[in-house]
VOGULUM-166857 format. One line per field, with one value per atom (N, C-alpha, C): residue number from 1; residue in three letters; x, y, z; atom name. Coordinates in Angstrom, 3 decimals, always signed. Example, Ala and Ser with C-alpha at 12.3 -4.5 7.8 and 13.67 -1.06 7.14 Angstrom:
REM residues 2
num <- (1	1	1	2	2	2)
residu <- (ala	ala	ala	ser	ser	ser)
px <- (+13.190	+12.300	+13.200	+12.850	+13.670	+12.900)
py <- (-5.690	-4.500	-3.300	-2.250	-1.060	+0.030)
pz <- (+7.800	+7.800	+7.800	+7.080	+7.140	+7.870)
atome <- (N	CA	C	N	CA	C)
END
This chain:
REM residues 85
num <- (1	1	1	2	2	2	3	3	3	4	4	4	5	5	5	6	6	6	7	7	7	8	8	8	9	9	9	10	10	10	11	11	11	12	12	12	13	13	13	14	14	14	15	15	15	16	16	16	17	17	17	18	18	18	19	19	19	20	20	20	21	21	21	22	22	22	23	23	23	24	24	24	25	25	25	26	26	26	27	27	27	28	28	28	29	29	29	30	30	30	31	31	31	32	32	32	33	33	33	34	34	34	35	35	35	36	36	36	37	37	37	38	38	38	39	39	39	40	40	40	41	41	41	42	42	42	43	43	43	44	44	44	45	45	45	46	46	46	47	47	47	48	48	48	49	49	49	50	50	50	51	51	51	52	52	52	53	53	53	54	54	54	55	55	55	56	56	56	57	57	57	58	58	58	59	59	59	60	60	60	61	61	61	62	62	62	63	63	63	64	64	64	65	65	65	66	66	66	67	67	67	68	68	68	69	69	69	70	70	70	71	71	71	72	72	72	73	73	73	74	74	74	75	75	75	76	76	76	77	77	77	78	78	78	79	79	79	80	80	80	81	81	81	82	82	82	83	83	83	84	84	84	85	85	85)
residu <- (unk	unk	unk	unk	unk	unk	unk	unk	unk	unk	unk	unk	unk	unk	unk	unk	unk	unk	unk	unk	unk	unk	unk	unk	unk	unk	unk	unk	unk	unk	unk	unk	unk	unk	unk	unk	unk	unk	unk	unk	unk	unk	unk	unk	unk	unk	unk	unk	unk	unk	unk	unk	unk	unk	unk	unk	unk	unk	unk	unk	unk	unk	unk	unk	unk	unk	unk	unk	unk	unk	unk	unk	unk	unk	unk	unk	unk	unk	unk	unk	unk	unk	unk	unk	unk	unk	unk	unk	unk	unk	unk	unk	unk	unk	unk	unk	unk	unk	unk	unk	unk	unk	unk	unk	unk	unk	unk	unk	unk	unk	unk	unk	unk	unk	unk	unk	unk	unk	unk	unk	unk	unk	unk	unk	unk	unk	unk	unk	unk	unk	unk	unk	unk	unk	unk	unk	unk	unk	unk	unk	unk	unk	unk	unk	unk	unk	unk	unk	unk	unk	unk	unk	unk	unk	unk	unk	unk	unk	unk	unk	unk	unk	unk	unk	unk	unk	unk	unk	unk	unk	unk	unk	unk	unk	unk	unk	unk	unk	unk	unk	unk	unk	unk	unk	unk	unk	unk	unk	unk	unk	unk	unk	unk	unk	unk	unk	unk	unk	unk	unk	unk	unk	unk	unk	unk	unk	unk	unk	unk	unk	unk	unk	unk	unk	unk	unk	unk	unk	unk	unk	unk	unk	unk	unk	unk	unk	unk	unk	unk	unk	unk	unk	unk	unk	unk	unk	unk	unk	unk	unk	unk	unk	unk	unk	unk	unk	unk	unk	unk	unk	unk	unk	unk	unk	unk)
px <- (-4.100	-5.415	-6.299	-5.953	-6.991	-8.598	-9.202	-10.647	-11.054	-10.354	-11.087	-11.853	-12.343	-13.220	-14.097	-14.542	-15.670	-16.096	-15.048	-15.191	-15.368	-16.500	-16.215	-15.436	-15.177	-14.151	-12.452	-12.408	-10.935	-10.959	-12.404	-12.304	-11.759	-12.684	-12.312	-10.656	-10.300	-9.288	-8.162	-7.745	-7.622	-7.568	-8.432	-8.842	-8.148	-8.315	-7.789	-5.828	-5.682	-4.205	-3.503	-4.203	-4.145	-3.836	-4.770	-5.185	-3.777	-3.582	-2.609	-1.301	-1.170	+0.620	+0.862	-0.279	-0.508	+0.059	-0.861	-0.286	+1.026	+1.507	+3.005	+3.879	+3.584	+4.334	+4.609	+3.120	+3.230	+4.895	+3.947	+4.765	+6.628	+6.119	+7.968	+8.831	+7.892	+8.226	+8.355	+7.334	+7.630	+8.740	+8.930	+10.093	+11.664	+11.243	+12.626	+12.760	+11.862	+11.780	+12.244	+11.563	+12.098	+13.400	+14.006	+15.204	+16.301	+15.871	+16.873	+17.048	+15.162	+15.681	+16.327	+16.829	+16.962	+15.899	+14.837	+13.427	+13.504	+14.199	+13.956	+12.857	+12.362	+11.298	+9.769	+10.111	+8.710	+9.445	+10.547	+11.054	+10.872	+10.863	+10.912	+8.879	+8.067	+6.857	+6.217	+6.764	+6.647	+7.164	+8.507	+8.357	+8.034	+7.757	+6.664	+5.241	+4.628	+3.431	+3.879	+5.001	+5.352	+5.210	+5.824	+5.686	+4.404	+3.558	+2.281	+1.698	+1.615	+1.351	+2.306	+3.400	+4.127	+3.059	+2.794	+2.141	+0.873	+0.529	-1.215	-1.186	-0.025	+0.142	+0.411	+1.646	+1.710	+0.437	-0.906	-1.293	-2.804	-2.816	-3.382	-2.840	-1.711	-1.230	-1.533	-1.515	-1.866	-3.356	-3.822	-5.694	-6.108	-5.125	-5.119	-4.968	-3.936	-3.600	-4.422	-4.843	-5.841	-7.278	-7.668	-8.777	-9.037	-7.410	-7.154	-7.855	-6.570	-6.965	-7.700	-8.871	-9.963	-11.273	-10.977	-12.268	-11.901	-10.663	-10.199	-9.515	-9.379	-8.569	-7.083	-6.330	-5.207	-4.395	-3.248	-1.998	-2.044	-1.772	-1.039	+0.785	+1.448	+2.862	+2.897	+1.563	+1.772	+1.209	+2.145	+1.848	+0.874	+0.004	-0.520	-0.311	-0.741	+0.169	+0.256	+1.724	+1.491	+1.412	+1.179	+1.637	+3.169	+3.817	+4.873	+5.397	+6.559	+6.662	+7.201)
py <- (+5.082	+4.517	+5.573	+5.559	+6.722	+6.263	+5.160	+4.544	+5.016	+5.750	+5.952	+6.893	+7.720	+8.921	+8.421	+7.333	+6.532	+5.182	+4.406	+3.153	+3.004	+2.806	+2.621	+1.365	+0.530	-0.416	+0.247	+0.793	+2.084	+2.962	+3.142	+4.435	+3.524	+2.654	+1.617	+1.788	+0.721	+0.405	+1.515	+2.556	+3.676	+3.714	+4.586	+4.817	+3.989	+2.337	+1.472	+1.337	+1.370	+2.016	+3.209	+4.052	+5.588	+5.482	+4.520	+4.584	+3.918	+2.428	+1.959	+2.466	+2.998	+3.697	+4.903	+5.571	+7.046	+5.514	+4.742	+3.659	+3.303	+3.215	+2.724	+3.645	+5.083	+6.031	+6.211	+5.914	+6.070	+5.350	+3.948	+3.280	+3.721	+4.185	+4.084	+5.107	+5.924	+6.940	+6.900	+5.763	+5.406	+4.362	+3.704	+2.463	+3.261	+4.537	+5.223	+5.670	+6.866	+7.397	+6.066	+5.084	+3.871	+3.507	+3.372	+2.740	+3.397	+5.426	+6.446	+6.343	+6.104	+5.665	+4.568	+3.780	+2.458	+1.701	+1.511	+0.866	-0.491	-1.061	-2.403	-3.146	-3.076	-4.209	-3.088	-2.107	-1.158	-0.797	-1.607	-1.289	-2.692	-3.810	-5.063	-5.130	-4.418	-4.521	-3.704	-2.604	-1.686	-2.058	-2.835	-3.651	-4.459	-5.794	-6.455	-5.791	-4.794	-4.297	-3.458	-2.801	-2.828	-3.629	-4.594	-6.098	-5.966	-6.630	-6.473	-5.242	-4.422	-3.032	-3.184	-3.645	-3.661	-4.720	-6.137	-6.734	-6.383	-5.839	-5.025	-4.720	-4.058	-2.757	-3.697	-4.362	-5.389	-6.096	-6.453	-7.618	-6.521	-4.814	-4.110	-4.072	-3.894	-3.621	-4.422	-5.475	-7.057	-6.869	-6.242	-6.033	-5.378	-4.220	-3.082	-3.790	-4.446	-4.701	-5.702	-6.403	-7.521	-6.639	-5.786	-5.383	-4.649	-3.572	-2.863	-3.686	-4.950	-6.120	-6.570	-7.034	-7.889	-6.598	-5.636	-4.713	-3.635	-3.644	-2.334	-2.452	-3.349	-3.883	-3.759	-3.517	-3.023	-4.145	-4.015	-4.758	-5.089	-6.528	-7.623	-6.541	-6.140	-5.457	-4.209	-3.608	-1.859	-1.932	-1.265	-1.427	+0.070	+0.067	+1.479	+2.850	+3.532	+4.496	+5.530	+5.498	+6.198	+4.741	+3.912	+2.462	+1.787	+2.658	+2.041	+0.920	+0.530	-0.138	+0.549)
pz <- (-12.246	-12.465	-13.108	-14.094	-15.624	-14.956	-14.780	-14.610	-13.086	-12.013	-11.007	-10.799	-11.706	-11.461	-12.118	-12.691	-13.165	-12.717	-11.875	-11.485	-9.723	-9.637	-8.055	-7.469	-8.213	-7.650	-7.312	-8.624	-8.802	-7.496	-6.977	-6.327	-4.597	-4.431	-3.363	-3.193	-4.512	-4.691	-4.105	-4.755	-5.126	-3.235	-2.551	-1.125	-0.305	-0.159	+0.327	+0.159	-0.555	-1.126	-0.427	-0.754	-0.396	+1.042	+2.319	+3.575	+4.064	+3.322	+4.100	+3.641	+2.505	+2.468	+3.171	+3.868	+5.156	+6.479	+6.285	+7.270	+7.340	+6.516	+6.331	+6.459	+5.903	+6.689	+8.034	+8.376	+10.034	+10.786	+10.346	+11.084	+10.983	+9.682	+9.344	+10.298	+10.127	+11.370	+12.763	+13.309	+14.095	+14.964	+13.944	+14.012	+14.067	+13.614	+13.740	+14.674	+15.438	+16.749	+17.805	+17.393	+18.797	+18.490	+16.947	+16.808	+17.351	+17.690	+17.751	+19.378	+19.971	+20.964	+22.161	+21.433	+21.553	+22.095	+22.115	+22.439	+21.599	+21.661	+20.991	+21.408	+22.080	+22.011	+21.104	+21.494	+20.690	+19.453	+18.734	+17.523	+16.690	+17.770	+16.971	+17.170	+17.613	+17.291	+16.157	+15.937	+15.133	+13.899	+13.972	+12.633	+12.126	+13.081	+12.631	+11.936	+12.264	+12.165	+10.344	+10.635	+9.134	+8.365	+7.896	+7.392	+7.158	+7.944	+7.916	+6.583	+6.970	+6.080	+4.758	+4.595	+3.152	+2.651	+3.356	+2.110	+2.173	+2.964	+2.852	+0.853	+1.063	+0.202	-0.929	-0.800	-1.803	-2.337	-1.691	-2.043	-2.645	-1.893	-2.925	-4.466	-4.560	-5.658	-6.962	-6.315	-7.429	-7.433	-6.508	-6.552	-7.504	-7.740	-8.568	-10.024	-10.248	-11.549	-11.876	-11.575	-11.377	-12.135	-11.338	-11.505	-12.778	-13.251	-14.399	-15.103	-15.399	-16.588	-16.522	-15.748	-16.425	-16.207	-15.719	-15.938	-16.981	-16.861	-18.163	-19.387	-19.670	-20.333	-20.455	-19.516	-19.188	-19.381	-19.809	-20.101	-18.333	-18.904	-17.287	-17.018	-17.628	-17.576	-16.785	-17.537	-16.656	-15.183	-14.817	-13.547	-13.502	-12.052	-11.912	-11.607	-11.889	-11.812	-10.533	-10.012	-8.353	-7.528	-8.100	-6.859	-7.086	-6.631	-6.778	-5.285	-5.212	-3.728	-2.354)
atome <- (N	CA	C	N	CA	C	N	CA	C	N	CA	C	N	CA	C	N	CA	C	N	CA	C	N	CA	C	N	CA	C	N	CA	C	N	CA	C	N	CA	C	N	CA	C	N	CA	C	N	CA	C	N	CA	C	N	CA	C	N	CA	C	N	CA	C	N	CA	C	N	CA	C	N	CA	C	N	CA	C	N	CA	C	N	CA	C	N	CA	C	N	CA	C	N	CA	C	N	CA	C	N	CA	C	N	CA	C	N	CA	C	N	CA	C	N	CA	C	N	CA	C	N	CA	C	N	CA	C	N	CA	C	N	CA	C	N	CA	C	N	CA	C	N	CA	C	N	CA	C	N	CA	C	N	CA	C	N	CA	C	N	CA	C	N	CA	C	N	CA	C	N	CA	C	N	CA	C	N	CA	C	N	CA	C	N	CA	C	N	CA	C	N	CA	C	N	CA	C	N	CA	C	N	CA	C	N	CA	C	N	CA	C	N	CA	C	N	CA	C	N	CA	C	N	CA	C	N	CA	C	N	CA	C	N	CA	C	N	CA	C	N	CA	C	N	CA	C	N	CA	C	N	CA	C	N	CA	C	N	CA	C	N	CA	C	N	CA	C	N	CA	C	N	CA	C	N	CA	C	N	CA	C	N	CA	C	N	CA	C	N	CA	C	N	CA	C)
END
């Protein structure tokens, strides 16, 4: 995202992104510690709550490209850059 050191929507954007893939690490980390210790029931909550956080992330991502193209004129194709899945 070239436009976030000038766009405060980018910068939102950008932040909000940033917050929940630290989120998604978390969890990921955590879903492992329970999976190693066989904790299934605090492994099948922890992944649900993942889920959750992938399409957080997912449904930033389309926010992102969304916002490129009709505020930046950005190709609908490129995706942003550093949001990968």
């Amino acid at each position: 995202m070239d436009e976030v050191n000038g766009c405060a929507e980018c910068q939102r954007l950008a932040k909000a992104y940033e917050t929940e893939t630290l989120a998604w690490f978390r969890l990921e980390g955590h879903l492992r510690i329970a999976e190693y210790g066989r904790d299934e029931e605090s492994a099948q909550r922890i992944a649900f709550d993942l889920d959750e956080a992938t399409q957080r992330r997912t449904e930033l991502r389309n926010e992102i490209a969304r916002h490129q193209r009709d505020s930046h004129n950005c190709g609908s194709h490129s995706s942003p850059r550093g949001m990968s899945a």
